[in-house]
N, C-alpha and C positions, 0 to 999 in steps of 0.2 A: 537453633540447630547450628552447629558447625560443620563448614567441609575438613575434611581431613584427608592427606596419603589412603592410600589403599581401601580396604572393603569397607571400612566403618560408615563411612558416607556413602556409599550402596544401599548397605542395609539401612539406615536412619530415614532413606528416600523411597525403597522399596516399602517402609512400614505408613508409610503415607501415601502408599499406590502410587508414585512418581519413577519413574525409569532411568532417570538424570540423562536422556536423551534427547534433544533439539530438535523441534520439528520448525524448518523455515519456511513453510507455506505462506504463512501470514507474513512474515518479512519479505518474501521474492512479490507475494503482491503489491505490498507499497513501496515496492524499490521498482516494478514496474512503473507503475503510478507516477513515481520522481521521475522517471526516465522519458516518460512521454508525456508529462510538463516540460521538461527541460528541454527537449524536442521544440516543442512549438514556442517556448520561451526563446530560443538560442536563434530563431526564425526571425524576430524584427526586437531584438533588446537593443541593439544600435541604431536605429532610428528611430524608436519610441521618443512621442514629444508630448504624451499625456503624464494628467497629472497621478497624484498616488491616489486616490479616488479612484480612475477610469482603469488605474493598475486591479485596484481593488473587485469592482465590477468586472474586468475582462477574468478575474480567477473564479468568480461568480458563476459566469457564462459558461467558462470551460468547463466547471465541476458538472454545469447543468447539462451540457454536452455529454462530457464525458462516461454521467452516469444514466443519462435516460437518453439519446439517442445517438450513441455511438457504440456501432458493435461488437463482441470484443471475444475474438478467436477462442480465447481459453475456455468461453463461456459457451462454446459451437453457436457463435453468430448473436448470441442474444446481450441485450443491456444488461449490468449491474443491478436495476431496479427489476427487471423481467425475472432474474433469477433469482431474487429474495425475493416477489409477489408471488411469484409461482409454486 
């Protein structure tokens, strides 16, 4: 397929049920996600005296936080894991 100026690229998207519309849900989530690592990263990156190992493990940790016991407003209060088992 090629985009083109004007309707041509409409139609070519329309005939494949596409809207050529942008839905950022799934981008605002993982730009949340960076934003609150970078939070807790920007927290002790100047005094960090571990090595890339213990770097590695503390992102470990946080994910495991993150997604099973930390609760997360957008979700009304519940984990990431709570609202895919659910």
């Amino acid at each position: 397929m090629f985009l083109v100026d004007g309707y041509g690229y409409q139609t070519a998207l329309s005939r494949l049920g596409l809207s050529g519309r942008l839905d950022y849900v799934e981008r605002n989530l993982i730009e949340t996600w960076f934003h609150t690592l970078k939070v807790r990263v920007d927290r002790f990156h100047n005094s960090w005296v571990g090595s890339h190992g213990s770097v590695r493990e503390w992102f470990i940790q946080f994910a495991q936080y993150y997604n099973f016991h930390r609760p997360h407003q957008s979700l009304d209060g519940r984990t990431p894991v709570e609202e895919v088992t659910n």
